[in-house]
N, C-alpha and C positions, 0 to 999 in steps of 0.2 A: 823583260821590260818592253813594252808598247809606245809607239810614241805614234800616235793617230795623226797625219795632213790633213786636214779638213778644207774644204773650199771656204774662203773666208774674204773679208774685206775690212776696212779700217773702222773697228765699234769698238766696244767699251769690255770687248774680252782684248783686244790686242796688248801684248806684255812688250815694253821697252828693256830692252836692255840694256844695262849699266855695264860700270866696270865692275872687273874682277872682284870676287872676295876672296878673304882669305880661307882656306878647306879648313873645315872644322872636323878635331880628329875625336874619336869616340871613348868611352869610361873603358875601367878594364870589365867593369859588370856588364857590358853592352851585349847583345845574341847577335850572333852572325847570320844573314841568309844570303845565299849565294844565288844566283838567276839561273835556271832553266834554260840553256842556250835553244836549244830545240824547242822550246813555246814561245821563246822570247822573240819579239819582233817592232821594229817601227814601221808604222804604218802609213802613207802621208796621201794630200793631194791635190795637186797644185792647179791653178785656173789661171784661163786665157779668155779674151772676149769671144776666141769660138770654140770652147769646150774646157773642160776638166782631163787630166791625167791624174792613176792612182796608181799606188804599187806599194811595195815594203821594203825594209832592209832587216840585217841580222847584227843582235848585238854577242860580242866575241866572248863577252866575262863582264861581270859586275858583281858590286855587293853590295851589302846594303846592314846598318845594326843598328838596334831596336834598345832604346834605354829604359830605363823607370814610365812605366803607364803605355808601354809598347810605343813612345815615340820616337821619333828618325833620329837620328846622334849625327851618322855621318854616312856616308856612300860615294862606290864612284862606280862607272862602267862605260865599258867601251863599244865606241860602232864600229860595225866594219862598214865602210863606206861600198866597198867592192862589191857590194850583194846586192846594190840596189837593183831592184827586181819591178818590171812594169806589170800592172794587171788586167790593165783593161783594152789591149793591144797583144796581138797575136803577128806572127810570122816576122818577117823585116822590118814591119813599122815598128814592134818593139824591141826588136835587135838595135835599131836604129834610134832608138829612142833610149834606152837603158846606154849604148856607147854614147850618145850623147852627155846625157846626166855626171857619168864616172869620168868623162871624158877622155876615151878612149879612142876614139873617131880620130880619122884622120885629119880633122880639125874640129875649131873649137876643146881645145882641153880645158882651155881655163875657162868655159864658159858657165859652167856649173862648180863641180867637186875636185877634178881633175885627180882622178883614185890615183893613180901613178906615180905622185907627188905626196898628196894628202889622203893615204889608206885607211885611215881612223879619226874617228870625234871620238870626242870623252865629254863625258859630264859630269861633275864631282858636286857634293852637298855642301853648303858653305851656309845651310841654318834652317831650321824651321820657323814660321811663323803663323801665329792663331789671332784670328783679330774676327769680329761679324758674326761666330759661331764656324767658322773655316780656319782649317789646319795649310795652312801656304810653303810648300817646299821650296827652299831656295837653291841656289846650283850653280857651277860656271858651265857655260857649253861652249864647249872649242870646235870650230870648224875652220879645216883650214888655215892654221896659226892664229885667228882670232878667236878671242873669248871674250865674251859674253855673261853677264850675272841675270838671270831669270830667278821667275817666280811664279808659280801656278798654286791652285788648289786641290790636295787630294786628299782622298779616304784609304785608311790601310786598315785590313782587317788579315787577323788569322785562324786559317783553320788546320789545325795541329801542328803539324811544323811545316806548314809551308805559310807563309807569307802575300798574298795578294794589295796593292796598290793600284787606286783606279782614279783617275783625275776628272776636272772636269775642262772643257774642250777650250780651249787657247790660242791666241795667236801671236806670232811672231812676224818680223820684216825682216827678211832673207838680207838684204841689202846692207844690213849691220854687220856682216859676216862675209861682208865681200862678194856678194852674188849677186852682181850688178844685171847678168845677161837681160836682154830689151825688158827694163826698169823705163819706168816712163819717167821714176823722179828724178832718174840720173839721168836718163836720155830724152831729148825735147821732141824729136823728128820720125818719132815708132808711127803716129798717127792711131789705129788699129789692132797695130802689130806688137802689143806689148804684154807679159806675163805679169799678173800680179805680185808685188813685194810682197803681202801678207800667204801667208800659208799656216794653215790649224793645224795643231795639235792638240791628242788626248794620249794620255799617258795609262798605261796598262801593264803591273809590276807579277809577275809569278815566281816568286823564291824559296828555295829551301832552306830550312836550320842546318846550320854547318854542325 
Protein backbone atom coordinates (compact mmCIF):
# COMPACT_ATOMS: atom_id res chain seq x y z
CA UNK A 1 0.00 0.00 0.00
CA UNK A 2 1.22 3.53 -1.08
CA UNK A 3 0.09 6.41 0.41
CA UNK A 4 1.41 9.43 -1.78
CA UNK A 5 2.13 13.38 0.34
CA UNK A 6 1.41 15.55 -2.12
CA UNK A 7 2.10 19.31 -1.74
CA UNK A 8 -1.30 20.67 -1.39
CA UNK A 9 -3.39 23.36 0.01
CA UNK A 10 -7.10 23.87 1.18
CA UNK A 11 -9.42 22.98 -2.36
CA UNK A 12 -12.13 20.80 -3.03
CA UNK A 13 -9.81 17.56 -2.81
CA UNK A 14 -9.26 18.21 1.08
CA UNK A 15 -11.15 15.16 3.00
CA UNK A 16 -12.30 16.10 6.65
CA UNK A 17 -12.18 13.78 9.04
CA UNK A 18 -14.86 12.54 11.07
CA UNK A 19 -15.33 10.31 13.98
CA UNK A 20 -14.56 6.80 14.15
CA UNK A 21 -16.76 4.11 12.42
CA UNK A 22 -17.43 1.08 13.13
CA UNK A 23 -14.73 -1.72 11.09
CA UNK A 24 -16.73 -3.55 8.93
CA UNK A 25 -15.94 -7.34 9.03
CA UNK A 26 -15.96 -9.53 5.81
CA UNK A 27 -18.54 -12.63 4.29
CA UNK A 28 -17.02 -16.05 4.77
CA UNK A 29 -16.96 -15.95 0.61
CA UNK A 30 -14.67 -12.88 0.82
CA UNK A 31 -10.64 -13.57 -1.14
CA UNK A 32 -8.06 -12.63 1.02
CA UNK A 33 -4.86 -10.40 -0.31
CA UNK A 34 -2.23 -9.76 1.80
CA UNK A 35 0.34 -6.52 0.82
CA UNK A 36 3.69 -6.98 -0.41
CA UNK A 37 5.68 -5.51 2.52
CA UNK A 38 8.74 -5.01 0.07
CA UNK A 39 6.71 -2.84 -2.63
CA UNK A 40 4.58 -1.48 -0.22
CA UNK A 41 5.20 1.96 0.67
CA UNK A 42 3.73 5.68 1.80
CA UNK A 43 4.90 8.15 0.05
CA UNK A 44 4.32 11.78 1.31
CA UNK A 45 5.21 15.52 0.98
CA UNK A 46 4.88 18.24 3.06
CA UNK A 47 5.22 22.12 2.23
CA UNK A 48 6.53 25.23 3.81
CA UNK A 49 6.47 28.84 2.30
CA UNK A 50 10.36 28.04 1.60
CA UNK A 51 10.22 24.65 -0.02
CA UNK A 52 8.81 21.18 -0.10
CA UNK A 53 10.20 17.99 1.85
CA UNK A 54 9.47 14.37 0.37
CA UNK A 55 10.17 10.88 1.51
CA UNK A 56 8.31 7.49 2.44
CA UNK A 57 7.59 5.05 4.97
CA UNK A 58 7.00 1.12 5.12
CA UNK A 59 3.88 -0.61 5.96
CA UNK A 60 4.61 -3.75 8.38
CA UNK A 61 1.19 -6.14 7.33
CA UNK A 62 -2.08 -5.46 5.79
CA UNK A 63 -4.94 -7.03 4.23
CA UNK A 64 -7.39 -6.43 2.29
CA UNK A 65 -10.88 -8.99 0.96
CA UNK A 66 -12.63 -8.73 -2.14
CA UNK A 67 -16.49 -9.74 -2.01
CA UNK A 68 -19.14 -10.45 -4.87
CA UNK A 69 -18.10 -8.03 -8.16
CA UNK A 70 -14.30 -7.80 -6.59
CA UNK A 71 -15.41 -5.15 -4.18
CA UNK A 72 -13.66 -4.05 -0.80
CA UNK A 73 -15.67 -5.90 2.23
CA UNK A 74 -13.09 -5.06 4.68
CA UNK A 75 -9.26 -4.41 5.43
CA UNK A 76 -6.67 -3.22 7.87
CA UNK A 77 -2.95 -2.42 7.77
CA UNK A 78 -0.33 -1.20 9.51
CA UNK A 79 2.52 1.75 9.42
CA UNK A 80 5.62 1.50 10.72
CA UNK A 81 5.99 4.89 11.72
CA UNK A 82 9.89 4.18 12.43
CA UNK A 83 10.76 4.05 8.72
CA UNK A 84 10.02 7.40 7.85
CA UNK A 85 12.65 7.79 5.42
CA UNK A 86 13.60 11.54 3.77
CA UNK A 87 14.39 11.85 0.02
CA UNK A 88 15.11 14.74 -1.17
CA UNK A 89 18.05 15.52 1.54
CA UNK A 90 21.30 13.85 1.87
CA UNK A 91 23.94 13.64 4.56
CA UNK A 92 22.84 15.56 8.24
CA UNK A 93 20.14 17.65 6.83
CA UNK A 94 18.45 14.40 6.44
CA UNK A 95 19.51 12.60 9.53
CA UNK A 96 18.38 15.60 11.06
CA UNK A 97 15.26 15.84 9.49
CA UNK A 98 14.04 12.14 9.56
CA UNK A 99 15.13 12.37 13.85
CA UNK A 100 13.11 15.23 13.64
CA UNK A 101 9.76 13.69 12.08
CA UNK A 102 9.94 10.31 14.34
CA UNK A 103 11.08 12.27 16.97
CA UNK A 104 13.89 11.00 17.98
CA UNK A 105 16.15 14.34 18.40
CA UNK A 106 17.08 15.39 21.35
CA UNK A 107 14.30 17.55 21.26
CA UNK A 108 11.07 18.07 19.94
CA UNK A 109 9.67 14.48 20.19
CA UNK A 110 6.28 15.32 20.29
CA UNK A 111 6.56 17.70 17.60
CA UNK A 112 5.71 15.46 14.89
CA UNK A 113 5.19 11.27 15.40
CA UNK A 114 7.21 10.90 18.26
CA UNK A 115 8.09 6.99 17.00
CA UNK A 116 9.05 6.09 20.60
CA UNK A 117 5.79 6.58 21.97
CA UNK A 118 3.65 6.02 18.95
CA UNK A 119 5.47 3.12 16.59
CA UNK A 120 2.50 2.37 14.42
CA UNK A 121 -0.74 3.94 12.53
CA UNK A 122 -3.26 1.64 11.32
CA UNK A 123 -5.86 2.13 8.99
CA UNK A 124 -8.96 -0.29 9.04
CA UNK A 125 -11.97 -0.20 6.38
CA UNK A 126 -15.27 0.81 7.96
CA UNK A 127 -17.18 0.80 4.14
CA UNK A 128 -17.10 1.46 0.72
CA UNK A 129 -18.97 3.92 -1.14
CA UNK A 130 -19.90 4.56 -5.06
CA UNK A 131 -21.70 7.70 -5.75
CA UNK A 132 -20.68 10.25 -9.41
CA UNK A 133 -19.39 6.92 -11.13
CA UNK A 134 -16.46 6.75 -8.16
CA UNK A 135 -15.97 3.81 -5.79
CA UNK A 136 -14.97 5.88 -2.32
CA UNK A 137 -13.12 3.74 0.27
CA UNK A 138 -13.85 4.52 3.79
CA UNK A 139 -11.34 3.87 6.74
CA UNK A 140 -10.44 4.92 10.43
CA UNK A 141 -6.60 6.28 10.43
CA UNK A 142 -5.00 6.19 13.81
CA UNK A 143 -2.19 8.42 14.33
CA UNK A 144 -1.00 8.76 17.54
CA UNK A 145 -4.12 7.61 19.66
CA UNK A 146 -6.35 9.62 17.48
CA UNK A 147 -8.60 8.22 14.86
CA UNK A 148 -9.90 9.70 12.19
CA UNK A 149 -12.85 8.23 9.56
CA UNK A 150 -11.61 9.25 5.79
CA UNK A 151 -12.64 8.78 2.64
CA UNK A 152 -11.05 8.87 -0.86
CA UNK A 153 -11.68 7.55 -4.35
CA UNK A 154 -10.11 4.54 -5.76
CA UNK A 155 -9.82 2.07 -8.65
CA UNK A 156 -8.99 -1.72 -7.83
CA UNK A 157 -8.13 -3.96 -10.57
CA UNK A 158 -6.66 -7.58 -10.70
CA UNK A 159 -4.28 -9.24 -12.46
CA UNK A 160 -4.14 -12.89 -11.55
CA UNK A 161 -3.76 -13.03 -8.09
CA UNK A 162 -2.37 -10.11 -7.20
CA UNK A 163 -4.43 -7.27 -6.33
CA UNK A 164 -3.50 -3.48 -7.40
CA UNK A 165 -5.50 -0.43 -5.80
CA UNK A 166 -4.75 3.04 -7.00
CA UNK A 167 -6.40 6.24 -5.64
CA UNK A 168 -6.80 9.46 -6.84
CA UNK A 169 -4.76 12.34 -4.99
CA UNK A 170 -6.28 13.77 -1.63
CA UNK A 171 -5.81 15.76 1.05
CA UNK A 172 -5.79 15.70 4.60
CA UNK A 173 -5.17 18.39 7.88
CA UNK A 174 -2.55 16.96 9.86
CA UNK A 175 -3.78 19.12 12.87
CA UNK A 176 -6.93 16.62 13.24
CA UNK A 177 -4.34 14.09 14.43
CA UNK A 178 -2.66 16.31 16.72
CA UNK A 179 0.17 17.55 14.68
CA UNK A 180 -0.03 20.77 15.70
CA UNK A 181 4.08 21.78 15.05
CA UNK A 182 4.19 25.66 13.61
CA UNK A 183 0.35 25.27 12.36
CA UNK A 184 -0.55 28.85 11.83
CA UNK A 185 -4.40 27.86 12.60
CA UNK A 186 -3.19 26.93 15.97
CA UNK A 187 -0.54 29.18 16.33
CA UNK A 188 -0.94 33.14 15.66
CA UNK A 189 2.87 34.51 15.94
CA UNK A 190 4.68 31.86 13.08
CA UNK A 191 4.61 35.08 10.65
CA UNK A 192 6.52 33.03 7.83
CA UNK A 193 7.51 30.47 9.63
CA UNK A 194 4.80 28.00 9.28
CA UNK A 195 4.20 24.35 7.80
CA UNK A 196 1.12 23.72 5.92
CA UNK A 197 -1.86 21.69 7.88
CA UNK A 198 -2.86 20.13 4.41
CA UNK A 199 -0.60 17.46 3.24
CA UNK A 200 -1.72 15.05 -0.15
CA UNK A 201 -2.19 11.92 -0.33
CA UNK A 202 -2.52 9.03 -3.24
CA UNK A 203 -2.98 5.73 -2.33
CA UNK A 204 -1.13 2.72 -4.22
CA UNK A 205 -2.32 -0.91 -3.00
CA UNK A 206 0.10 -4.20 -4.38
CA UNK A 207 -1.44 -7.37 -2.88
CA UNK A 208 -1.50 -10.98 -3.11
CA UNK A 209 -4.19 -13.80 -2.92
CA UNK A 210 -3.61 -15.53 0.37
Amino acid sequence: MTFVFLTSCKNENTVKGTDAQEVVEHSEEAVTYAINAETTKIEWEASKPTGTHTGYLKLTEGRMNLGADNMIESGDFILDLTSITVTELEGQYKENLEAHLKGTAEEGAEDFFNTTKYPRGNFSVTGVRVADGKTYLQGNLTLKETTKNIEFPVNVSLEGDKLILQSEKFNIDRTQWGINYQSKSIFTNLGDKFINDEIGLQVSVEANKV
